[in-house]
N, C-alpha and C positions, 0 to 999 in steps of 0.2 A: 504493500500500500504506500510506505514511504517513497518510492522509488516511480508511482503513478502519480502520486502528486509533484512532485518534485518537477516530473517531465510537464505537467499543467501548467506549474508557480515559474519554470525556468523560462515558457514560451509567451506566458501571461496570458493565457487561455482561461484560467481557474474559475474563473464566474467571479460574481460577490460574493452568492453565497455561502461556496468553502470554504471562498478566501478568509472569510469573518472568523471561522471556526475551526479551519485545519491548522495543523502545525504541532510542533514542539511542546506548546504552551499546554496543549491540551489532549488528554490521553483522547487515542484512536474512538472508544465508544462513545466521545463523544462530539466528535466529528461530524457535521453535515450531510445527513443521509446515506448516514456509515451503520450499516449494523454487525455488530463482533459479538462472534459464540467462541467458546471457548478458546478465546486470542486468536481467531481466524477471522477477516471480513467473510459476511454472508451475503451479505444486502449493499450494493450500493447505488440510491436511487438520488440523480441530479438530476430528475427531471425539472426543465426549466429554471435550472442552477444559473443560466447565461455564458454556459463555455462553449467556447469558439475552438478555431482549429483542426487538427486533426485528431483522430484518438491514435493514442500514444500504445503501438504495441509493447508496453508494460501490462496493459491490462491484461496481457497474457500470464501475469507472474499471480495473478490475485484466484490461483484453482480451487479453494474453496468458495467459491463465488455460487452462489445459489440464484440471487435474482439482479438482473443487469440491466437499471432503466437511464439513460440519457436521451431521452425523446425529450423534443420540443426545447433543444438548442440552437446554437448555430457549427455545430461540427461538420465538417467538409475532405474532403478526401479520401480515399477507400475507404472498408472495412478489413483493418487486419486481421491475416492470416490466424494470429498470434491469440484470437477467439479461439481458436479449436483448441487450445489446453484447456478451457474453462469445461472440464469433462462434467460438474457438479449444476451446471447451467442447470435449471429450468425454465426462467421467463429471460426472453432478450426484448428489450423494446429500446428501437434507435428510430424510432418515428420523427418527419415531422423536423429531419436537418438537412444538413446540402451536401449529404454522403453520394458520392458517382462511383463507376466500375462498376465490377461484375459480384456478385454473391460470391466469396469464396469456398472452396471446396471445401477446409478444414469447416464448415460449420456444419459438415456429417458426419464431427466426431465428435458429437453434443449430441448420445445420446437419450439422456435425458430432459431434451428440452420439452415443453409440452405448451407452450405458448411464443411464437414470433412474430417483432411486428415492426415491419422494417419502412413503413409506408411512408409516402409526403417524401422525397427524398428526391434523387437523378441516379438510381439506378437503373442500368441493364447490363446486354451481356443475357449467354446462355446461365439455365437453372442448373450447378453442378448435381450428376449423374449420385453421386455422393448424399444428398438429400436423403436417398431412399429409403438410409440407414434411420432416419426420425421415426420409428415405427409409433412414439409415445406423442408424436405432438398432436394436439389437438385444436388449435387455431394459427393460423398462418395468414399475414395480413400484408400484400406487395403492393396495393394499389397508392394509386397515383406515384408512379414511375414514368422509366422510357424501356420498359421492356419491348422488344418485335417480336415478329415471328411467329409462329402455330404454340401453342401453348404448350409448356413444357411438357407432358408426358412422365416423365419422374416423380411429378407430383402424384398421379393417380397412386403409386406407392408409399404414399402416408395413411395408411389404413385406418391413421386413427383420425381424423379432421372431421371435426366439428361445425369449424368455420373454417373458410376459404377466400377467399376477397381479393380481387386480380382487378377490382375496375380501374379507369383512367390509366390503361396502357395505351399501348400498339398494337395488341395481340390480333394476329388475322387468322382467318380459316376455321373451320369448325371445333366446335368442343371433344376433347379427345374421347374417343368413345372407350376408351380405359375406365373415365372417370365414376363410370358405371359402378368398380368397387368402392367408391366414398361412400359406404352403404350407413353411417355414423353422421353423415355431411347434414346441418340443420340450417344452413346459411350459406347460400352458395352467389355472390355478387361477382358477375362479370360486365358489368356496365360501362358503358362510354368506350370499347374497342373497335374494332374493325372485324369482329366476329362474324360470317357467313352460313349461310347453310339452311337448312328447317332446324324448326328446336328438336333435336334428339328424342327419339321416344324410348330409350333407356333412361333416360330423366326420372321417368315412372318407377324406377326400380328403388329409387332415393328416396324411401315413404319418409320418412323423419324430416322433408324437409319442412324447413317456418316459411325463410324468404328465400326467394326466386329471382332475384334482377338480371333481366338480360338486356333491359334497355340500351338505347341509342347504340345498337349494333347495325350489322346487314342483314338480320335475321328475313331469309323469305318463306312461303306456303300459309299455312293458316293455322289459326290458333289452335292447337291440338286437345280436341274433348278428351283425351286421357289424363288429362292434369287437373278435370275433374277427381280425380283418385290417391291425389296426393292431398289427403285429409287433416293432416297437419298445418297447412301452408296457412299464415297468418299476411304475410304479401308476397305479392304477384303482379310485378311490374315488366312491363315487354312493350314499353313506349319507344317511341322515333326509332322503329325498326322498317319493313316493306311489308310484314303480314296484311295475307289477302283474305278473303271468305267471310264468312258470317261471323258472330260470337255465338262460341258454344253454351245450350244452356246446360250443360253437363257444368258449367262454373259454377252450376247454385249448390253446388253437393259439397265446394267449400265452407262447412258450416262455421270455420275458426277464421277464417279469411277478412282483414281488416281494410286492408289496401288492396283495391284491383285500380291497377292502372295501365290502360293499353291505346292512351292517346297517339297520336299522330303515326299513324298506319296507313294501311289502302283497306279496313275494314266495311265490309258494306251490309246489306240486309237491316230487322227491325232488332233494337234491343229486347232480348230475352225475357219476357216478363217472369220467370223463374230468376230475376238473378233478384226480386224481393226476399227469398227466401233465405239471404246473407245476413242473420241479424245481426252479426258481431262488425258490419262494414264501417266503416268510417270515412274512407279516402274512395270516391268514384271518378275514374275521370278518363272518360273515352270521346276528349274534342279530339279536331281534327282528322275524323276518319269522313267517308261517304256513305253513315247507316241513314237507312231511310224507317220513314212509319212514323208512329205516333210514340211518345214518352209514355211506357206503360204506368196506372197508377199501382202497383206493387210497392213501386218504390218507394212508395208514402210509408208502405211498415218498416222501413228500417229505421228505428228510432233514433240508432247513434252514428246519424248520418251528421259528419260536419261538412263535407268540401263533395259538390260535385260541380261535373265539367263533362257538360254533356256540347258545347259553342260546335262550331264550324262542321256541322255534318248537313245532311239533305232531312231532318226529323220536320216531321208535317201534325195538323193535328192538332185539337186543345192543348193547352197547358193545365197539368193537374191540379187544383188547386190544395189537394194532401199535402205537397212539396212543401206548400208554407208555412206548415203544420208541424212540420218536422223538428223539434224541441230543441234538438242540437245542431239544426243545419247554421253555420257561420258564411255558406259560399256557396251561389248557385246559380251557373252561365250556362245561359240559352241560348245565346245570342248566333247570330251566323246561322240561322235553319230558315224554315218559310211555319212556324208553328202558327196557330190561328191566334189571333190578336181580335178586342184586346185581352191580355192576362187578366187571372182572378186576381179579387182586390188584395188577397193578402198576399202577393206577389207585385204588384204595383205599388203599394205600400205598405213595404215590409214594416215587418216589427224590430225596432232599436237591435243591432249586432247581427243582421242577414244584409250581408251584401247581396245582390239579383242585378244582371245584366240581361236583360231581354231583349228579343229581334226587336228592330227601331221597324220593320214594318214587315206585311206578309213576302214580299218577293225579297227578303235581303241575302 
């Protein structure tokens, strides 16, 4: 530990923080987000400490090290190699600084890690093959990087992931159909990539999943009625992709389902009046597609509706006047359809905390 700070206090990296409290002056446990077990650092968390630089491959000297957070610094320049002695690791979190290059291969000899969270950063470079050895990790968190290319494949070999989180790459081409074994996987966010293809229908095999995000990808074919089946899904967002066809009403069979979001598509046909059947909904919002018909009133029972976004499709047809009813709606755009006009009064004048944007007339 002396010999990690030393390389800190020599480069003037140290933050305020430690600076206040490391040193000579004062025994090691009671050091700034130092924790010592039996004269060993265990813990050492500078999250948001304000150190800058690079991290100093001494950190390699610290192997009793259990949990290792420096997120939400300004550290910049790889990640040393000199991480793979830390054999004691379980939690790494370097989220959230301006570390570039590649994942080094020594952090496949961390096998007890069980939590990594490398996001917010300027990493890429290939996933070392080495990875595979994390048989215990259970969250892995790379988004918003500069990762490219088809997604690693070595990942499918974390048998144990929980969570997964790759949004705001590069990433192109389909989901690897490996990923089939994440059969543990509860959270699976691929958002904001260059992803291709139809959604995979070994997806289906992933029952535990909660959330789903495959938005702002290339995703094309149509909304797949099997994901009515994954009965856990609390969201399920597959916005600003190319999906074509109808909405399946196989989606009312999400009874846990809080978030359906599958705006800005090439979706066409009428809304499902089966999708009232969502009690637990909250977030609806399917602007910007081409569905046509009328706004079923269904959806007046979903009590714990706050936010829907039904704007910019072809819906014709009264306006329900249940919608206004709705106790916890906060947000509700019509607007951009040819719906019949004019709206019921407690939509023209809503009650205090419902915002309502309705078509300014029948042809808009």
């Amino acid at each position: 530990m002396w010999s990690f700070y030393s390389d800190l206090a020599e480069t003037g990296s140290l933050g305020d923080e430690p600076a206040s409290a490391w040193g000579a002056s004062n025994p090691m446990h009671a050091w700034y987000g130092v924790v010592v077990a039996d004269g060993r650092v265990e813990e050492l968390d500078l999250e948001e400490a304000g150190i800058a630089g690079a991290i100093t491959p001494r950190i390699g000297d610290l192997v009793q090290l259990k949990n290792l957070d420096l997120a939400d610094n300004r550290l910049s320049g790889s990640i040393p190699s000199e991480l793979g002695n830390l054999i004691a690791l379980r939690d790494l979190n370097l989220a959230n600084n301006l570390l570039t290059g590649a994942i080094p291969a020594a952090l496949g000899n961390l096998v007890e890690l069980e939590e990594v969270d490398l996001d917010h950063n300027g990493l890429s470079g290939p996933c070392p093959a080495t990875l595979s050895r994390l048989v215990r990790l259970s969250e892995l968190d790379l988004d918003n990087n500069s990762f490219t290319g088809p997604i690693p494949t070595v990942l499918a070999e974390l048998v144990s992931l929980t969570e997964l989180d790759l949004d705001n790459n590069f990433f192109t081409g389909p989901v690897p159909p490996e990923f089939v074994n994440l059969v543990h996987l509860e959270s699976l966010d691929l958002d904001h990539n260059e992803l291709s293809g139809p959604i995979p229908e070994w997806l289906v095999e992933l029952s535990r999943l909660r959330e789903l995000s495959l938005d702002q990808n290339r995703f094309t074919g149509s909304v797949p009625a099997w994901l009515g089946n994954l009965s856990m899904l609390e969201n399920l967002d597959l916005n600003g992709n190319a999906l074509t066809g109808s909405i399946p009403r196989e989606l009312s069979m999400l009874t846990e389902l809080e978030i359906l979001d599958l705006d800005d598509n090439d979706l066409s046909g009428p809304i499902p009046p089966e999708l009232g059947l969502l009690a637990n909904l909250v977030h609806l919002d399917l602007e910007g597609n081409e569905l046509s018909g009328s706004i079923p009133p269904e959806l007046g029972r979903l009590i714990n509706l706050e936010y829907v976004w039904l704007s910019g499709n072809d819906l014709s047809g009264p306006i329900p006047a249940v919608l206004g009813d709705l106790p916890n709606l906060a947000i509700l755009h019509l607007h951009e359809n040819r719906l019949q006009l004019p709206a019921p009064d407690n939509l023209t004048d809503p009650r205090p905390g419902l915002e309502v944007r309705l078509p300014e007339s029948l042809s808009e």
